[in-house]
N, C-alpha and C positions, 0 to 999 in steps of 0.2 A: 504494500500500500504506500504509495507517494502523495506525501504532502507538499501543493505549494509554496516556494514564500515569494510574496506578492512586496515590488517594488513602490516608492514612494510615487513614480509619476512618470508617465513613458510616452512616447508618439509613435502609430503606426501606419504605415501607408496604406490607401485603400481610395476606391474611388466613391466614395458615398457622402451623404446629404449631412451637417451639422444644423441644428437648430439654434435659437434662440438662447435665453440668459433669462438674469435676473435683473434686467431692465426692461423696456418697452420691449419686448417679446412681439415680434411678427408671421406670419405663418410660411412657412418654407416657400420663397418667390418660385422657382421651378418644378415644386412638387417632391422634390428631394428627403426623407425623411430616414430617421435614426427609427427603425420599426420593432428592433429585439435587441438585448444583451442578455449574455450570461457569465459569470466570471467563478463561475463555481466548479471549471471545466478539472480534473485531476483532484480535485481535493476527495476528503474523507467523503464518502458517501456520492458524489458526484455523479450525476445523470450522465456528462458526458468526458470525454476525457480531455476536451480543449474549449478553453473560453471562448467565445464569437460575439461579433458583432451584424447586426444583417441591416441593410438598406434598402428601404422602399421606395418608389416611384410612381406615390398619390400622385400625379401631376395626370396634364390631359397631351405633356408630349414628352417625346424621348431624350434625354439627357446623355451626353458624354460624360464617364466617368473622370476621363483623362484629367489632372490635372488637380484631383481631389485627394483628399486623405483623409483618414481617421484618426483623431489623436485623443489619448488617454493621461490622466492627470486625477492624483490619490483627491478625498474629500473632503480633506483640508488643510492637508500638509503645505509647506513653503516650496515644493516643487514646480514648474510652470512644465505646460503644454511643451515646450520645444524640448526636454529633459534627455529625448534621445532625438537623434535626426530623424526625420518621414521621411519614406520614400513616396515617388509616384505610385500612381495606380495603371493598371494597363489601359490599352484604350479600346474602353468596352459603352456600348453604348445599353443604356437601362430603359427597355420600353413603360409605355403607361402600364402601370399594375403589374408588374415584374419584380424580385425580389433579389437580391445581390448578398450574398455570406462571406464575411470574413473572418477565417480561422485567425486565433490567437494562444497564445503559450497553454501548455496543458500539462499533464501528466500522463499517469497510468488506469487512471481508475475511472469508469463509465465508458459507456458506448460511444464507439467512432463517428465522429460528424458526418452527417451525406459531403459527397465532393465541396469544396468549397470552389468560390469565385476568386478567392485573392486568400493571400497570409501573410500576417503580420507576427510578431515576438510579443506582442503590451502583454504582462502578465494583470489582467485586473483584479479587481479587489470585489471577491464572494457579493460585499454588503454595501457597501458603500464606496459611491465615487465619481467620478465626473466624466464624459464619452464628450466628443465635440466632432462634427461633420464639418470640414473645412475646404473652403473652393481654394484650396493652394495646397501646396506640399512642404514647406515651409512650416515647421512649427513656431506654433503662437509662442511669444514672449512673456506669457501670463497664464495665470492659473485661475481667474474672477474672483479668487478671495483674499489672501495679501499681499499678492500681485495684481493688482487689477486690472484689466484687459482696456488699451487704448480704444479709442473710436477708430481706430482704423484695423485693429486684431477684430476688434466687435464687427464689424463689415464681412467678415473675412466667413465668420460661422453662419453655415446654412443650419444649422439644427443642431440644437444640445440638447445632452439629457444630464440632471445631477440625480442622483439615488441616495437613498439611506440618510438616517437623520443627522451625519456631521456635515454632508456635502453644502458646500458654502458658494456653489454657483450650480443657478438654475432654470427653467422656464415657468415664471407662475411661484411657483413651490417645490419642492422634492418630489421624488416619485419615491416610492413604498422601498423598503430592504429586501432585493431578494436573497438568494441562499444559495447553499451546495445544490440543492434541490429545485429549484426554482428560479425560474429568468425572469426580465419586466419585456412585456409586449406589449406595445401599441395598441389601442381597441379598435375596433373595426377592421381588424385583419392587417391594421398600419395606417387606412384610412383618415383617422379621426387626428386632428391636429386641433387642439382650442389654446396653442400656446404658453401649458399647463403642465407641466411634468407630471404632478400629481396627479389631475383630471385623464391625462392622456395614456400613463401607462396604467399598468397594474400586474404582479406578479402572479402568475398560474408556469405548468408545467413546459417545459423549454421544450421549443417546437422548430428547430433552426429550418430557415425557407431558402434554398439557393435560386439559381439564376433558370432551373429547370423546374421550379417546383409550377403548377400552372395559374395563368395570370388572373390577378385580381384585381380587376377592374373599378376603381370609386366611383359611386354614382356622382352627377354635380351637384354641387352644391348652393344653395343661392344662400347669398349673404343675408340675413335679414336687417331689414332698416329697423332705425332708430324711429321710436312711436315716443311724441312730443305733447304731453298735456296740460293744455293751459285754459283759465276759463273766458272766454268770449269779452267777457266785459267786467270791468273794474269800478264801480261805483263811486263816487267822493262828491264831497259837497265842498265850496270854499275855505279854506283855513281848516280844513280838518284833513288829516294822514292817512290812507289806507295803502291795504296789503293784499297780495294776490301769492299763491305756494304755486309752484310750476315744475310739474316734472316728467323725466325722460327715463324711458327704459331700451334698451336694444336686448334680444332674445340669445343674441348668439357675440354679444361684446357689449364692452364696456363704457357710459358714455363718463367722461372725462373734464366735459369742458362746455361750460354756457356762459353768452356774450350777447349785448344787445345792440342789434346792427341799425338802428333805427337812429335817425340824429339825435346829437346828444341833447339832453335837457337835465340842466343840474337836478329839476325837485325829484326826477324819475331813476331808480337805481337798481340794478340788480344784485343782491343780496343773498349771507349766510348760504353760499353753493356747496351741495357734498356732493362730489362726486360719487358713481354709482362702486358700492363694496367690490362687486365681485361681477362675472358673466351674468346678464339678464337680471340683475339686480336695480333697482331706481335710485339716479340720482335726482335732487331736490334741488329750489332755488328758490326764491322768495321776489318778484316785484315790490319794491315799495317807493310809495309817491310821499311824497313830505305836503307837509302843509302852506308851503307858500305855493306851490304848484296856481297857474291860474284859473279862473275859469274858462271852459272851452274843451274838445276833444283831440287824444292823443291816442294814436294808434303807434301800439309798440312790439318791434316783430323780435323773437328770442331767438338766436341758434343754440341749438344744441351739437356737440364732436363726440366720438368716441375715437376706440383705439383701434378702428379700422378706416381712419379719415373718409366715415360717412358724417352727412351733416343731416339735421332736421330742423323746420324754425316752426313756428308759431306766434301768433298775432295776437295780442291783447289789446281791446280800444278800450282806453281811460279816459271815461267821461267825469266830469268837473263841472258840478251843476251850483248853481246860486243858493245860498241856506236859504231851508224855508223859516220863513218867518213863524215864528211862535209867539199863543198867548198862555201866558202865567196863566194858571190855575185858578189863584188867588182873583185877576178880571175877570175870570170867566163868571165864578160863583158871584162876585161884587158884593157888596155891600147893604143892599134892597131887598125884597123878596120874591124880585125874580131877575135872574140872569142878564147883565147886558149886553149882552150878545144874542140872547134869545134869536132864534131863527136865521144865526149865520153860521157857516163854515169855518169851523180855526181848527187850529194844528196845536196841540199841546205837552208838553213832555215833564216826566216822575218819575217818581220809585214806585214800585206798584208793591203797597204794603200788604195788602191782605187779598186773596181770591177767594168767591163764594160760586163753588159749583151749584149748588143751590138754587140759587139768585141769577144765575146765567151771567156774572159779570167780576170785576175785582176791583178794588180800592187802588185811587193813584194819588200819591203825596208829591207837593211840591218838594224840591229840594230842600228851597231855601228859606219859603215862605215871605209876606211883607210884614211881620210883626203885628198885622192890623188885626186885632182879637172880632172887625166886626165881616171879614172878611176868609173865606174856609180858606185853606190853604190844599183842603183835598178834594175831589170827587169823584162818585160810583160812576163808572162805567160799565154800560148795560150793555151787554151783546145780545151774537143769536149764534143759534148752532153753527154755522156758517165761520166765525172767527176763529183764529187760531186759538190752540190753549196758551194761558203764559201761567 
């Protein structure tokens, strides 16, 4: 029985797809994907006897591997990406839904890999560690965790994968721990890409796919838009502030970013923004109009972005109407023994102290009162079925 021992951090040639990171994470531009690992190849118990990596070709055309490499790098150590030279890959071209296997260091112990497409030396690590898909041969100068990958090493990766809970670079999150016993695959057969280590792989039983194995076709996909909710109209009266909550969800990404493309007007602002948590999660914003706002209508259009540079807007018209004029309470009831207003129209506002289901009506108190003991300060308001309860 041979036991591994797995180096700090290696590079292996190959011609296959690197992903993404643990920044803005975008979904593989050519279809290129990092679709299996297993690094449990030789060890104790071991499914198979050589570690592999395999690449996928979700894409809807055919890719040259030429020019590509795989490189490997421990899950958190000070090692980088470039720790041993890559080599090229041959120059194989990977059709749509086609699978590519690269053997890597193994032992003695588990069954022999079907033929592979390419081999490399990276001895990886069972449980934890970081796999990178890179359109060069050239190993990267960094490792994404205390080396950190320039903008232009970040360019370079078509698709990464980090695993296991020390790994300190990633897509999204970690992908799960596999084992002697178990690989991480891709879901959907390799298909599935949400830029998500965690969401995208998941550990079950190592199933290595070469360049014969038959093609798997992804269905397409369609992006879904951003769905933007805002409400129609914004109500305010002169000299008084309101608010409007406005928010955005996208089903299959994340929205990110809301901005108000309408000219500017100081009283009108968009506000308290949270960007949406997570995939098809809602992010919120708040409209608010201040009080010197004038009278008159404002129609205000919102964009919404996500992390797929789609956009959506929507339109709020903030109307700004004249206070209505109010009569105290206190005029209403007067001072007589009947009302002076009898038989008009007025508008009047209180605390509404008491309701009597009963009675079909409830009690409304002046705020503030005019101290005048010969004037009420409150009045029964009689409804009908018909009014709202308060």
């Amino acid at each position: 029985m041979v036991t591994k021992f797995r180096k700090k951090s290696v590079v292996i040639a190959l011609a296959v797809a690197l992903g993404a990171f643990n920044m803005a994470a975008e979904a593989s531009g050519n279809g290129l994907v990092i679709s299996q690992i297993y690094g449990g190849g030789g060890n104790a118990g071991a499914i198979y006897t050589h570690d592999y990596v395999e690449i996928f070709n979700a894409g809807a055309s055919p890719v040259n591997l030429a020019g590509y490499s795989i490189q490997y790098a421990s899950a958190a150590g000070t090692g980088s990406f470039v720790a041993n030279p890559a080599g090229g890959l041959a120059n194989y071209t990977l059709q749509p839904g086609q699978y590519f296997l690269l053997k890597l260091a193994g032992g003695t112990v588990g069954s022999v890999l079907p033929t592979p497409d390419a081999t490399g030396t990276s001895n990886m690590s069972a449980t934890a560690g970081k796999v990178a898909l890179v359109n060069s041969t050239t190993g990267l100068a960094c490792n994404g965790g205390s080396t950190p990958c320039s903008a232009a090493d970040l360019a370079k990766i078509v698709d990464l994968l980090g695993f296991g809970s020390t790994a300190n670079f990633y897509e999204g999150s970690a992908a799960a721990a596999p084992s002697n016993t178990s690989a991480l695959l891709r879901a959907n057969a390799g298909c599935q890409d949400q830029n998500n280590n965690s969401l995208d792989f998941a550990t079950g039983t190592p199933a290595p796919r070469n360049s014969s194995t038959p093609l798997h076709t992804c269905a397409s996909v369609i992006n879904q838009p951003i769905v933007a909710s805002c409400p129609a109209t914004l109500e305010v009266t002169v000299g008084a502030s309101g608010l409007a909550t406005l928010t955005a969800t996208d089903a299959d990404g994340q929205v990110t970013q809301a901005s108000m493309t309408s000219p500017f007007i100081s009283a009108i602002s968009l506000t308290n923004f949270t960007q949406a948590s997570a995939t098809g999660a809602t992010a919120t914003a708040d409209l608010s109009v201040a009080n010197s706002l004038a009278l008159g209508s404002y129609p205000v259009t919102i964009n919404f972005a996500n992390n797929d540079a789609q956009n959506a807007s929507c339109t709020v018209n903030i109307n700004v109407a004249a206070a209505v004029a109010t009569t105290p309470i206190y005029d209403i009831q007067g001072s007589g023994t009947a009302s002076p207003v009898t038989g008009n129209l007025v508008t009047t506002e209180g605390i509404v102290t008491a309701v009597f289901p009963g009675l079909n009506g409830f009690y409304l108190q002046d705020e503030n009162g005019d101290a005048n003991p010969l004037t009420s300060d409150g009045v029964f308001v009689y409804g009908t079925t018909t009014l709202q309860p308060v």
